[in-house]
N, C-alpha and C positions, 0 to 999 in steps of 0.2 A: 587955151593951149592949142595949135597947131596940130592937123593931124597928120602923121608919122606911119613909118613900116619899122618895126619891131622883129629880128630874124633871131628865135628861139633856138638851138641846137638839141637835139634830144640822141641822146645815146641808146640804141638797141642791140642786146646781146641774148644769145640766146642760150648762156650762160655754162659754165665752164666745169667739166671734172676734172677731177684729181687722185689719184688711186696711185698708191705707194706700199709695195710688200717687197720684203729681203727675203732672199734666199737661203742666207747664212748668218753667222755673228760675224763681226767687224774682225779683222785681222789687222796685224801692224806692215809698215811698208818698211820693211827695215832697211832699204836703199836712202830712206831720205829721214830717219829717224837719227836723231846723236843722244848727247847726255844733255846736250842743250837744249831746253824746250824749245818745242817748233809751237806756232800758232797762227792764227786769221789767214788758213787758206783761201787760194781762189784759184780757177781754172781759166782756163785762155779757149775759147772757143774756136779760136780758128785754128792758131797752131801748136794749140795742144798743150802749150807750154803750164808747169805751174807755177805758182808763186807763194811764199809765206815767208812769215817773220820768224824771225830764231832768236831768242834767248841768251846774251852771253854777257860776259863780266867784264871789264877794260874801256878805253877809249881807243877811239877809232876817227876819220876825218871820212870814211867810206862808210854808206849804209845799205847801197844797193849791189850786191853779186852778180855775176851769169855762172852759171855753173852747167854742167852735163855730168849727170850720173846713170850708169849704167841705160845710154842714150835716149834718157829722161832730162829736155831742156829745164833748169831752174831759176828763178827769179828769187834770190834770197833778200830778206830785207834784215840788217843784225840792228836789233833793239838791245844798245850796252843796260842794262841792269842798274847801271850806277851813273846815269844821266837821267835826270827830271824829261818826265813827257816820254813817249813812244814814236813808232810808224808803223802800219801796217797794210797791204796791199788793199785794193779797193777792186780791181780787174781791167779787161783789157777790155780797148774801144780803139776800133781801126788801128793806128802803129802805134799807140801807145800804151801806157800802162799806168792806172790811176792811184794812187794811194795817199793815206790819211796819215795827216804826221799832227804828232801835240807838243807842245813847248811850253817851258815855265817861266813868266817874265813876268818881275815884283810879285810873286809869290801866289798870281791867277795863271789857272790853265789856260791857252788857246791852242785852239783847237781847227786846222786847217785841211785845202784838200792840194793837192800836186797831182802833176803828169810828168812824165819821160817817155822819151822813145828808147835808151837805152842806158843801160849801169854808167856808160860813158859821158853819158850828157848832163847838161846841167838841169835840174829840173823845174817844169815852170809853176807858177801859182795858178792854181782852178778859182777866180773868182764866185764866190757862190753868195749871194747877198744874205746878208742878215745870218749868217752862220755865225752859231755862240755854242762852243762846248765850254761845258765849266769842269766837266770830268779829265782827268787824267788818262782816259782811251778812246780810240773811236775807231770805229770800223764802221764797214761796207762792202754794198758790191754795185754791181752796173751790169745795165740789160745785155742780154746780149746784141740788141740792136743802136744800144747804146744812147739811146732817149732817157732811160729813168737811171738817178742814181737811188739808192736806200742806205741812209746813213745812219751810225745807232748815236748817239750823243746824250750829255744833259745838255739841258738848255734850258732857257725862261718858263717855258711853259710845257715843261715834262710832268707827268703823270707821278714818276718817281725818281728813280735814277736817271742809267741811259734808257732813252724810247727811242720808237724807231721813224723816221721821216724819207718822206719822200723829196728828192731833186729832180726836177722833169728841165730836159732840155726844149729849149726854143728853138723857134723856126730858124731865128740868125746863129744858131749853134752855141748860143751865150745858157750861162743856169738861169734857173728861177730860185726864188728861197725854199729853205726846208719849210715842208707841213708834217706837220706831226700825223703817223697814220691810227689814234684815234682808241678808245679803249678797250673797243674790239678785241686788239691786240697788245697794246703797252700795261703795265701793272703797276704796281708800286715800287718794283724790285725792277731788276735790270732786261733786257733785250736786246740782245748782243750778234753779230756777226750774222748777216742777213745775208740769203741769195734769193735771187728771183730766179725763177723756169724760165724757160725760152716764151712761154705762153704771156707773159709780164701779168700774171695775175697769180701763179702759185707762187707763195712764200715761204720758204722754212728759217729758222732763225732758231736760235739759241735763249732760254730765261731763266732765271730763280726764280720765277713768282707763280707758278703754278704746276710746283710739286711736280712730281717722277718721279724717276729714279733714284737720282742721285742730287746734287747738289745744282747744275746744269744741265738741262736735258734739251733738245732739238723737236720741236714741233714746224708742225706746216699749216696754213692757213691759206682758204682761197676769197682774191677779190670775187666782191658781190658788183662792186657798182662802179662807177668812174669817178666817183667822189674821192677815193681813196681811201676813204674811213669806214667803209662797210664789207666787215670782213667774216666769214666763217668761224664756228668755234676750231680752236687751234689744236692739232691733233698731233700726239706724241708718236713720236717713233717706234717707241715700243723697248724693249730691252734685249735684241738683236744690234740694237746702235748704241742704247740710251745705259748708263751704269751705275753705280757706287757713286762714280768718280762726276768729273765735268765734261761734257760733250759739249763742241760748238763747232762753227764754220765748214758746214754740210754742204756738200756740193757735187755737182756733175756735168759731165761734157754729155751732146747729144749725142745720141745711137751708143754710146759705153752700154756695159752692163755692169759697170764698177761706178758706186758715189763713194768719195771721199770727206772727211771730216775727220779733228781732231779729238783725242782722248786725254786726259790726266790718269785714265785707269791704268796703271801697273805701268805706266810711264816709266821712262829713265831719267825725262825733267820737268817743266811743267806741263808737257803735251806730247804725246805721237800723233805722226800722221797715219790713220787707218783708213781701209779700205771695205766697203762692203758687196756682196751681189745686189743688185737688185730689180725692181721692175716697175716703170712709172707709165699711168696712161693719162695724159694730158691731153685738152683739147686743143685745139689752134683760138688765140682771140680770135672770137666770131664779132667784136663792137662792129659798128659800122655808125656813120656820122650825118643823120639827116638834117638839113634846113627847116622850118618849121616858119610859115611868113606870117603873121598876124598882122591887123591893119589897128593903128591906135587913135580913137577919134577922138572929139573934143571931150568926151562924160569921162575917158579911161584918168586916175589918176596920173600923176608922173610918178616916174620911177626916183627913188633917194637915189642920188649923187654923191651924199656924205658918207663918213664915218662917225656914228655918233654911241657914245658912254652913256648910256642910261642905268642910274645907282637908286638901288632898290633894296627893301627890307624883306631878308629871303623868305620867310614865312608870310608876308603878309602881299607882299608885291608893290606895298606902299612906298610912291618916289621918297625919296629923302636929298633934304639941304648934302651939298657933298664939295669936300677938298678933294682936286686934283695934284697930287706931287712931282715933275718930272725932273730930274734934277734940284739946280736949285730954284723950277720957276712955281710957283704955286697959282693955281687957279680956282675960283670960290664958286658955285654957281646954286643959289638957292633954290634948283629947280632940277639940280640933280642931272643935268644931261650936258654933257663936251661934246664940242665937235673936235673931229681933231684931222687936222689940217695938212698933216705929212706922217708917211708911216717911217719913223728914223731906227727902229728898232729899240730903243731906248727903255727902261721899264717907267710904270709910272702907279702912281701909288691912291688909292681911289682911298678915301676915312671919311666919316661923319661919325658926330658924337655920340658916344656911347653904344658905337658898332667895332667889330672888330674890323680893319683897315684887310684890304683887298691889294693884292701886286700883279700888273700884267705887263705885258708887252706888244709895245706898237708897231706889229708884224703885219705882216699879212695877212695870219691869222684870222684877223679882224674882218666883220663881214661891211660892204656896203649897205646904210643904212642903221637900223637901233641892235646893240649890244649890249646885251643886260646883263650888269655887275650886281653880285647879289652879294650883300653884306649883312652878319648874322649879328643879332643883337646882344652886349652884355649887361642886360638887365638881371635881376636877381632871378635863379631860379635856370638861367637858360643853360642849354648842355651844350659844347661846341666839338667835334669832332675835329682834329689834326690831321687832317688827309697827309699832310708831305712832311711829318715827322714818321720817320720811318728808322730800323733796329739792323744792324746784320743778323741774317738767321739764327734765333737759340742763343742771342744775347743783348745785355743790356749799352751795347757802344752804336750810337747812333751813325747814321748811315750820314757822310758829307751832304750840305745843304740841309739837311733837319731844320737848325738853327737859322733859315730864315725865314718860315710861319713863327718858330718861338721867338725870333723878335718882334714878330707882329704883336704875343702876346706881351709882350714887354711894353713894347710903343703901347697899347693900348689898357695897359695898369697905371703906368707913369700918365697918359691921358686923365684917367678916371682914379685918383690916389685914394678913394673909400673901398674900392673895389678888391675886393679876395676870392682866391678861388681855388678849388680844390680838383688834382689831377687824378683822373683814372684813369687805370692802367689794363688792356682786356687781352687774350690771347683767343685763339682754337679752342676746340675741346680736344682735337689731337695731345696724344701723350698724358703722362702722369699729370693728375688734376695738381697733383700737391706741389711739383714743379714747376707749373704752369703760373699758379699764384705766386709762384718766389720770382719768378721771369719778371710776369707784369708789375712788382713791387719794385725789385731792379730798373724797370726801364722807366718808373715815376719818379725815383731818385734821380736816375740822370737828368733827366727833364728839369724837375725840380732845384737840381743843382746850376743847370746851366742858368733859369733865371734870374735866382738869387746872383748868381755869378753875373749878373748885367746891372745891379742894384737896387734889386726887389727886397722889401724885406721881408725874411723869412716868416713874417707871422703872416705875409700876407695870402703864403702860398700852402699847403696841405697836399698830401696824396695819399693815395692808394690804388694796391691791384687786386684786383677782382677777380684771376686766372680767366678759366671760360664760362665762370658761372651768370653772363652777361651776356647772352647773344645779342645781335641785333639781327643776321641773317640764319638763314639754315646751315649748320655743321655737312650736310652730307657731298656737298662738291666743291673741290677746291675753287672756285670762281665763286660761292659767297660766303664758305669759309676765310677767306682773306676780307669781309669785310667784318670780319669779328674781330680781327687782330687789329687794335688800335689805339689810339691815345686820347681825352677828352679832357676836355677840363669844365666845371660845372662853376656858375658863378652863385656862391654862396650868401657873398654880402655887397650892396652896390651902393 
């Protein structure tokens, strides 16, 4: 091989605070509050303007207002109640104003982004590649320099529900695709209505999956690194913001001494918009972009040029024989590794015999070079953990997309027709033990039901809940408390 210059880029920060204290409890702004829930604020950084979606019942051909209240410019967005899919504002970037709208066409959510320059105009489509929401919401915000979006969505390769991703604008002013920012910050549960600080590395955003107050609470997080996925642990607001009720879409303009975010506590409909004092010390991004020249002589490998699937048995590391499924094309390759030759966004479906079948997506995601699919074996005896079957809080009704890991285990009973297996069911130690048991027995029925329901026979499947008397992490902080709460299924007979 030819020798070559190699220009490495290295990112150096000398890394960023974040210091966040209110002054008071949140108050309502009852100039911009109705009986119709307001929601997914966002503030206008230059002129001040706000924007949020409201709440209301009826049809309508208009979804975007201007309004002036008590000479308070507004950007109202009416989400009818009784139309499939939403809108809701995303924030302002130079003359225009970004927002997230969802629609329901043949009975799938998609999930898009738009811009206007005003209620009067027609709005145009934000191309953003490879954007897949399958959820029914989406929200966001946008820097204020207007380089990064933060969008919350499901998508192919979420964590749980909605997670949150980044959009970073290009040089020629065009998106790039969402990346997911990583589990740092995403959970099994949702992450909803994101702002960035002016510093584009403090985050707050809204979750269910790691416990507060109430049922939604607002934490904030700071980037570590420029990878996007290395992120601080996420710190709550506290209960000066955070309630009973739901808090989400936290926000503020510079030099204010007022952030904004809404509540469901003591609401008049799903949300007020409240007000809080506060006091934030953020650093300026200190990155800075160095060159880095290396010279590559004949001895240096080459660098991979591919994208390549390497499928492996996740306990042992051993390659295995492996089907590729994308569509309808199949690809066989007894040595276990795809190259794969365009990323279309598509899913694609990794099986070998006698493993449970693997689902990804040919995103970006994907690194340059080997990508290891790790597929877990159903030999007799193995225990298999259901990372993305997941419950709404304190019941037994499975959260939308559940049921596509449990077809996985479907596909791969029908694969393997000796094969039986038996569901466990595990919670917290949080709360009444004897509850906790009735919970996890509830949510192995549903499971159990939905298989049989695909044409399993019932002898083949068994269950039980075990409440919390099965840990697998420590009970004492909610971040491995939540890896106690989950679903397994154990193969009994193969």
């Amino acid at each position: 091989m030819k020798s070559s210059i190699i220009i490495f880029f290295v990112f150096l920060s000398i890394g960023t605070i974040a210091q966040v204290t209110f002054e008071s409890n949140g108050i309502p702004v009852d100039s911009l509050n109705t009986y119709y829930g307001q929601n997914y604020l966002t503030l206008d950084p230059v002129s001040r303007r706000i924007a949020f979606t409201q709440d209301r019942s009826g049809l309508s051909d208009s979804f975007i207002e201007e309004q002036n209240i008590d000479g308070q410019e507004i950007i109202l967005f009416t989400d009818w109640l009784d139309t499939p899919g939403m809108v809701s504002p995303i924030g302002f970037s130079d003359q225009w104003i970004y927002f997230n709208k969802v629609t329901l066409e043949l009975g799938v959510y998609k999930g898009e982004v738009y811009r206007t320059e005003s209620a009067n105009m027609k709005p145009q489509r934000v191309d953003v590649p490879f954007l897949k929401n399958k959820s029914s919401v989406q929200s966001g915000c946008i820097s204020k320099d207007g380089k990064y979006m933060i969008l919350s969505m499901e998508s192919n390769n979420t964590y749980g529900v909605e997670d949150l991703y980044v959009v970073k604008r290009k040089a020629d002013g065009s998106w790039d695709s969402p990346k997911n920012l990583g589990y740092s910050l995403n959970t099994e549960f949702q992450e909803v209505t994101p702002f960035l600080a002016e510093d584009n590395r403090t985050l707050f955003f809204a979750t269910n999956g790691r416990g507060g107050e109430g049922s939604f609470d607002i934490f904030y997080s700071v980037r570590q690194d420029n990878s996007w996925r290395n992120w601080s642990a996420p710190i709550n607001l506290g209960d000066r913001v955070n309630t009973t009720g739901a808090e989400t879409s936290f926000g503020y303009l510079d030099g204010d001494q007022w952030a904004y975010y809404v509540s469901s506590q003591d609401s008049d409909g799903y949300g007020d918009i409240m007000r809080v004092k506060f006091q934030e010390e953020i650093e300026e991004d200190t990155t800075q972009l160095e060159e880095v020249f290396i010279s590559q002589d004949e001895d240096m490998p080459e660098m991979p040029s591919s994208i390549l699937l390497k499928v492996v048995d996740s306990k042992s590391g051993e390659v295995l024989p492996a089907e590729m499924i994308v569509g309808d094309v199949k690809r066989m390759e007894v040595n276990g590794l795809f190259k794969i030759d365009s990323l279309t966004g598509e899913e694609a479906e990794l099986k070998s015999l006698g493993y449970l079948p693997s689902v990804i997506t040919l995103d970006e995601q994907l690194m340059i070079g080997e990508n290891i699919i790790e597929l877990a074996s159903v030999a007799k005896g193995s225990v298999i953990t259901l990372d993305h079957v997941l419950f709404h809080r304190g019941t037994s009704s499975m959260i939308e997309g559940s049921e596509k890991e449990l077809n996985l285990v479907v596909e791969v009973m029908n694969d393997n027709p000796k094969i039986k297996i038996l569901l466990k069911g595990h919670t917290d130690n949080t709360g009444d033990p004897v509850k906790n048991i009735q919970l996890s027995e509830a949510r192995v029925k549903s499971v159990k039901e939905y298989i049989i329901n695909q044409g399993i026979s019932p002898y083949r499947v068994s269950g039980k809940g075990f409440g919390g008397n099965q840990p697998i992490a420590s009970n004492e902080s909610e971040e491995t408390r939540k890896l106690n709460r989950r679903v397994e299924f154990e193969v009994v007979e193969d």
